[in-house]
C-alpha positions as CSV (number, residue, x, y, z in Angstrom):
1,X,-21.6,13.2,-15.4
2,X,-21.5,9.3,-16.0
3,X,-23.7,7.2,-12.7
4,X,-22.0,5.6,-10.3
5,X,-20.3,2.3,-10.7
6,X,-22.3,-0.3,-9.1
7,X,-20.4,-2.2,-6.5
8,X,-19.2,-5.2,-8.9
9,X,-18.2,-2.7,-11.7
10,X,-15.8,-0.9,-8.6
11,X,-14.4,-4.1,-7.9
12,X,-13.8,-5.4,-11.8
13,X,-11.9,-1.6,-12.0
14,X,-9.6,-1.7,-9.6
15,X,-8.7,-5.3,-9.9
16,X,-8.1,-4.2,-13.5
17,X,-5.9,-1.2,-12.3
18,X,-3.8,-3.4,-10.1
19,X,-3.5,-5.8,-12.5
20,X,-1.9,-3.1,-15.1
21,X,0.4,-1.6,-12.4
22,X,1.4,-5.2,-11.0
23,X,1.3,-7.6,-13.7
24,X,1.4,-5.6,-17.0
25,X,3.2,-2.5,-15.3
26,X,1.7,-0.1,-17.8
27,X,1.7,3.4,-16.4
28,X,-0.5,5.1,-19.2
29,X,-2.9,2.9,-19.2
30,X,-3.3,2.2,-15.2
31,X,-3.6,6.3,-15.6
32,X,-6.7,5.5,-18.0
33,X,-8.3,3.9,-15.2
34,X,-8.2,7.2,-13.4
35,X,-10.4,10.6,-13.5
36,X,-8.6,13.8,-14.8
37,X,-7.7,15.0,-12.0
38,X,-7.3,12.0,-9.7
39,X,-4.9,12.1,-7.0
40,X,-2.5,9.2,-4.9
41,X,-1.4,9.6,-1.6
42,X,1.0,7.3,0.1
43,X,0.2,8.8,3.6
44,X,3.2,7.5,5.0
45,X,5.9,9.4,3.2
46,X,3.6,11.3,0.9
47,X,4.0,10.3,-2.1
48,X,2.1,10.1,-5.2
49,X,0.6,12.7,-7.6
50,X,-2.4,14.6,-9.1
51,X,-3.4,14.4,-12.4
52,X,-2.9,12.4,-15.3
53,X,0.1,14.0,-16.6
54,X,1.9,14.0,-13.0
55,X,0.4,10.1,-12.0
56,X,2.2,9.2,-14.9
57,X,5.4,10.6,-14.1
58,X,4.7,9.0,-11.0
59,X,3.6,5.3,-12.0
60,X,6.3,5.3,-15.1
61,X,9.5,6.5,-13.3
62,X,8.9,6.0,-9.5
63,X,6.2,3.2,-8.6
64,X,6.0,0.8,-11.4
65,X,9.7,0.1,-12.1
66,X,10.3,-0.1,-8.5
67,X,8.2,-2.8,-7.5
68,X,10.6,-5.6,-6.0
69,X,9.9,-8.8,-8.7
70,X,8.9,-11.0,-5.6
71,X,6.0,-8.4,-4.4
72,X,2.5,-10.0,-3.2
73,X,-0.6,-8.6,-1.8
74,X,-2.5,-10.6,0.4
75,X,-5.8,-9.5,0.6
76,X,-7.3,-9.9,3.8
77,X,-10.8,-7.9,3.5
78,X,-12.7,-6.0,1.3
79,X,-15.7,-3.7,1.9
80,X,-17.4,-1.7,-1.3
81,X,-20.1,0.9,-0.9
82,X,-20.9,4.2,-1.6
83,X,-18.1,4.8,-4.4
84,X,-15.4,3.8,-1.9
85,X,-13.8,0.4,-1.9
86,X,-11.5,0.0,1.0
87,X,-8.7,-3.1,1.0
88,X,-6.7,-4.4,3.8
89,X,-4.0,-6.5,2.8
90,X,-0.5,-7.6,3.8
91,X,1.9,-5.9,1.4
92,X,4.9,-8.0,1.1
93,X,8.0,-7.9,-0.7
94,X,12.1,-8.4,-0.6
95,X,14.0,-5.0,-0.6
96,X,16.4,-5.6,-3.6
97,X,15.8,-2.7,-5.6
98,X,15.5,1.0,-4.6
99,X,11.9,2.2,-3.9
100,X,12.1,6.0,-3.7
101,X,7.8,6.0,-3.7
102,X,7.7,3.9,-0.2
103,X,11.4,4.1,0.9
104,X,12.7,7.4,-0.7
105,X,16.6,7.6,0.1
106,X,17.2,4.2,1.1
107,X,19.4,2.0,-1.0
108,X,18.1,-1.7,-0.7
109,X,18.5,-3.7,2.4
110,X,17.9,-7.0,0.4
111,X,15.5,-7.8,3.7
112,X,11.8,-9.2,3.6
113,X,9.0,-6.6,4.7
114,X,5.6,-8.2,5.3
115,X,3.3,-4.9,6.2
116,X,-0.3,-4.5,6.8
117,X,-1.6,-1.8,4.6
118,X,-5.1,-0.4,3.5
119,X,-6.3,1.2,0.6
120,X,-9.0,3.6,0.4
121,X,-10.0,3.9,-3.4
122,X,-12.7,6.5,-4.5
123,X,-14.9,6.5,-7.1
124,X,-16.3,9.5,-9.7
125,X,-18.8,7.8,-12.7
126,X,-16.7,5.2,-13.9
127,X,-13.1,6.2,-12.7
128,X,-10.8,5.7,-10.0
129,X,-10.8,9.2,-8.4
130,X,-8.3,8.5,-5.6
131,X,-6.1,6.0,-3.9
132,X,-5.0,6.8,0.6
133,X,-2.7,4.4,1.2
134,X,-2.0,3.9,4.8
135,X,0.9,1.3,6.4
136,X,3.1,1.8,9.4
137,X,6.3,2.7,8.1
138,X,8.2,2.2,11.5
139,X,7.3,-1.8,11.0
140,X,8.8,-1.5,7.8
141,X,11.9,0.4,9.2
142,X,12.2,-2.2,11.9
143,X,12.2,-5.2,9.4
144,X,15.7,-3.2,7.4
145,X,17.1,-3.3,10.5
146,X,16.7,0.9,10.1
147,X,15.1,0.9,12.8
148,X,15.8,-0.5,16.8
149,X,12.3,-1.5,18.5
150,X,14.3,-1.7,21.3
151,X,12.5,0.8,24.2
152,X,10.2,2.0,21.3
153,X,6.3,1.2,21.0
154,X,6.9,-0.4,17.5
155,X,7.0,-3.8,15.6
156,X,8.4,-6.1,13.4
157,X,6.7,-8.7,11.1
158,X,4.6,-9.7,14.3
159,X,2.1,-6.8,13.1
160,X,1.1,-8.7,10.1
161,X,1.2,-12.2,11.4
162,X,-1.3,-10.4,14.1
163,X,-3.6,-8.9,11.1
164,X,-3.4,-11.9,9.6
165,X,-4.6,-13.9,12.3
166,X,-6.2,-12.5,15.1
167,X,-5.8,-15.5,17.7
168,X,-2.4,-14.3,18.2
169,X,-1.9,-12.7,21.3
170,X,-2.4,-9.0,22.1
171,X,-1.1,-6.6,24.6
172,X,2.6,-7.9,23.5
173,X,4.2,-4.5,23.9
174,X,2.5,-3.6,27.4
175,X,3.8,-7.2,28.4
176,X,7.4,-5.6,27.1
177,X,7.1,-2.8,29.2
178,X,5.9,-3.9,32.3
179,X,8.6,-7.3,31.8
180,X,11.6,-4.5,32.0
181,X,10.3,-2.4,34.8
Protein backbone atom coordinates (compact mmCIF):
# COMPACT_ATOMS: atom_id res chain seq x y z
CA UNK A 1 0.00 0.00 0.00
CA UNK A 2 1.16 3.56 -1.38
CA UNK A 3 1.43 6.50 1.89
CA UNK A 4 -1.01 8.87 2.30
CA UNK A 5 -1.34 11.90 0.17
CA UNK A 6 -0.13 14.82 1.97
CA UNK A 7 -2.69 17.53 2.31
CA UNK A 8 -1.58 19.58 -0.97
CA UNK A 9 -1.36 16.38 -3.09
CA UNK A 10 -5.46 15.66 -1.81
CA UNK A 11 -6.22 18.98 -2.94
CA UNK A 12 -4.21 18.99 -6.53
CA UNK A 13 -6.39 15.31 -6.97
CA UNK A 14 -9.52 16.31 -6.59
CA UNK A 15 -9.29 19.62 -8.25
CA UNK A 16 -7.89 17.46 -11.00
CA UNK A 17 -11.06 15.00 -10.72
CA UNK A 18 -13.50 17.90 -10.90
CA UNK A 19 -11.83 19.33 -13.49
CA UNK A 20 -12.14 15.98 -15.74
CA UNK A 21 -15.84 15.52 -14.80
CA UNK A 22 -16.64 19.44 -15.17
CA UNK A 23 -14.50 20.78 -17.70
CA UNK A 24 -13.12 17.83 -19.85
CA UNK A 25 -16.13 15.53 -18.94
CA UNK A 26 -14.12 12.43 -19.29
CA UNK A 27 -15.64 9.57 -17.38
CA UNK A 28 -12.67 7.00 -17.72
CA UNK A 29 -10.26 8.99 -16.81
CA UNK A 30 -12.12 10.95 -13.76
CA UNK A 31 -12.56 6.96 -12.79
CA UNK A 32 -8.61 6.82 -12.89
CA UNK A 33 -8.57 9.24 -10.18
CA UNK A 34 -10.40 6.65 -8.09
CA UNK A 35 -9.32 3.36 -6.05
CA UNK A 36 -10.74 -0.05 -7.36
CA UNK A 37 -13.33 -0.20 -5.50
CA UNK A 38 -14.32 3.40 -4.76
CA UNK A 39 -17.74 4.18 -4.15
CA UNK A 40 -20.23 7.68 -4.81
CA UNK A 41 -23.05 8.33 -2.88
CA UNK A 42 -25.46 11.18 -3.65
CA UNK A 43 -27.18 10.89 -0.18
CA UNK A 44 -30.04 12.57 -1.28
CA UNK A 45 -31.58 10.30 -3.83
CA UNK A 46 -28.78 7.66 -3.64
CA UNK A 47 -27.19 7.65 -6.42
CA UNK A 48 -23.83 6.83 -7.64
CA UNK A 49 -21.91 3.61 -7.87
CA UNK A 50 -19.05 1.18 -6.62
CA UNK A 51 -16.34 0.26 -8.61
CA UNK A 52 -14.59 1.24 -11.56
CA UNK A 53 -16.54 -0.61 -13.99
CA UNK A 54 -20.00 0.59 -12.41
CA UNK A 55 -18.64 4.59 -11.63
CA UNK A 56 -18.15 4.52 -15.21
CA UNK A 57 -21.48 3.54 -16.22
CA UNK A 58 -22.34 6.05 -13.88
CA UNK A 59 -20.05 9.20 -14.79
CA UNK A 60 -20.40 8.22 -18.78
CA UNK A 61 -24.18 7.81 -19.13
CA UNK A 62 -25.84 9.51 -16.05
CA UNK A 63 -23.67 12.36 -14.33
CA UNK A 64 -21.35 13.75 -16.96
CA UNK A 65 -23.77 14.23 -19.86
CA UNK A 66 -26.27 15.62 -17.58
CA UNK A 67 -24.55 18.45 -16.20
CA UNK A 68 -26.68 21.62 -17.25
CA UNK A 69 -23.84 23.77 -19.61
CA UNK A 70 -24.43 26.85 -17.23
CA UNK A 71 -23.34 24.73 -13.86
CA UNK A 72 -20.94 26.45 -11.21
CA UNK A 73 -19.62 25.54 -7.92
CA UNK A 74 -19.00 28.11 -5.55
CA UNK A 75 -16.73 27.01 -3.11
CA UNK A 76 -17.30 28.45 0.06
CA UNK A 77 -14.75 26.39 2.52
CA UNK A 78 -12.44 23.76 2.53
CA UNK A 79 -10.96 21.72 5.32
CA UNK A 80 -8.18 18.78 4.44
CA UNK A 81 -6.90 16.36 7.05
CA UNK A 82 -6.51 13.04 7.75
CA UNK A 83 -7.26 11.59 4.19
CA UNK A 84 -10.63 13.43 4.11
CA UNK A 85 -11.08 16.63 2.31
CA UNK A 86 -14.54 18.05 2.98
CA UNK A 87 -16.04 21.07 0.56
CA UNK A 88 -18.96 23.20 1.11
CA UNK A 89 -20.03 24.92 -1.86
CA UNK A 90 -23.15 26.38 -3.51
CA UNK A 91 -24.03 24.10 -6.37
CA UNK A 92 -25.77 26.09 -8.98
CA UNK A 93 -27.18 25.48 -12.15
CA UNK A 94 -30.40 26.05 -14.72
CA UNK A 95 -32.59 22.90 -15.05
CA UNK A 96 -32.60 22.52 -18.98
CA UNK A 97 -31.68 19.16 -19.40
CA UNK A 98 -32.77 15.95 -17.56
CA UNK A 99 -30.63 14.99 -14.60
CA UNK A 100 -31.74 11.48 -13.59
CA UNK A 101 -28.33 11.36 -11.01
CA UNK A 102 -29.74 14.46 -8.80
CA UNK A 103 -33.40 14.66 -10.20
CA UNK A 104 -34.20 11.05 -11.37
CA UNK A 105 -37.81 11.25 -13.16
CA UNK A 106 -38.13 14.78 -13.59
CA UNK A 107 -38.12 16.28 -17.01
CA UNK A 108 -36.51 19.83 -16.96
CA UNK A 109 -38.19 22.72 -15.35
CA UNK A 110 -35.89 25.18 -17.21
CA UNK A 111 -35.68 26.95 -13.47
CA UNK A 112 -32.42 28.17 -11.61
CA UNK A 113 -31.38 25.97 -8.41
CA UNK A 114 -28.74 27.68 -6.30
CA UNK A 115 -28.10 24.73 -3.34
CA UNK A 116 -25.77 24.46 -0.63
CA UNK A 117 -24.00 21.17 -0.79
CA UNK A 118 -20.97 19.37 0.81
CA UNK A 119 -18.63 16.88 -0.27
CA UNK A 120 -16.88 14.55 1.84
CA UNK A 121 -13.96 13.00 -0.34
CA UNK A 122 -11.79 10.08 1.17
CA UNK A 123 -8.59 9.15 0.51
CA UNK A 124 -6.64 5.52 0.21
CA UNK A 125 -2.59 6.10 -0.98
CA UNK A 126 -2.98 8.16 -3.72
CA UNK A 127 -6.74 7.75 -4.89
CA UNK A 128 -10.03 9.09 -4.33
CA UNK A 129 -11.69 6.35 -2.29
CA UNK A 130 -15.11 7.94 -1.93
CA UNK A 131 -17.21 10.93 -2.58
CA UNK A 132 -20.89 11.60 0.29
CA UNK A 133 -22.50 14.12 -1.20
CA UNK A 134 -25.03 15.80 0.97
CA UNK A 135 -27.74 18.84 -0.27
CA UNK A 136 -31.26 19.46 0.76
CA UNK A 137 -33.20 18.17 -2.00
CA UNK A 138 -36.55 19.90 -0.68
CA UNK A 139 -34.69 23.43 -1.53
CA UNK A 140 -34.13 22.12 -4.80
CA UNK A 141 -37.79 20.87 -5.12
CA UNK A 142 -39.03 24.26 -3.92
CA UNK A 143 -36.88 26.24 -6.56
CA UNK A 144 -38.92 23.86 -9.69
CA UNK A 145 -41.86 24.94 -8.27
CA UNK A 146 -42.20 20.83 -7.29
CA UNK A 147 -42.46 21.63 -4.33
CA UNK A 148 -45.01 24.28 -2.07
CA UNK A 149 -43.06 25.71 1.13
CA UNK A 150 -46.21 26.83 1.96
CA UNK A 151 -46.95 25.38 5.82
CA UNK A 152 -43.72 23.30 5.38
CA UNK A 153 -40.33 23.81 7.36
CA UNK A 154 -38.47 24.22 3.93
CA UNK A 155 -36.66 26.81 1.68
CA UNK A 156 -35.98 28.34 -1.41
CA UNK A 157 -32.78 29.96 -2.76
CA UNK A 158 -32.74 31.94 0.74
CA UNK A 159 -30.73 28.76 2.10
CA UNK A 160 -27.79 29.54 -0.08
CA UNK A 161 -27.83 33.28 0.06
CA UNK A 162 -27.86 32.40 4.03
CA UNK A 163 -24.64 29.92 3.57
CA UNK A 164 -23.23 32.28 1.56
CA UNK A 165 -23.44 35.04 3.92
CA UNK A 166 -24.15 34.58 7.31
CA UNK A 167 -25.24 38.23 8.26
CA UNK A 168 -28.53 37.37 6.87
CA UNK A 169 -31.02 36.90 9.21
CA UNK A 170 -31.90 33.59 11.02
CA UNK A 171 -34.89 32.13 12.66
CA UNK A 172 -36.91 33.18 9.31
CA UNK A 173 -39.12 30.11 9.41
CA UNK A 174 -39.94 30.38 13.35
CA UNK A 175 -40.79 34.11 12.36
CA UNK A 176 -43.18 32.22 9.59
CA UNK A 177 -44.82 30.25 12.04
CA UNK A 178 -45.40 32.28 14.89
CA UNK A 179 -46.53 35.40 12.04
CA UNK A 180 -49.59 32.91 10.92
CA UNK A 181 -50.66 31.83 14.40
Amino acid sequence: MSAALSEDEMVRLWELHIQLEFATKDAEATVATMTPDNYVNHVPVMTGGRGRDEMIAFYGKHFIPQMPADTTLRLLARTVGQNRLIDEFVFSFTHDIEMDWMLPGIAPTHRKVEVPTVVVVQFEGEKIACERIYWDQASVLVQLGLLDPAGLPVVDVASARKFEDPRLPSNELIHRKKNAQ
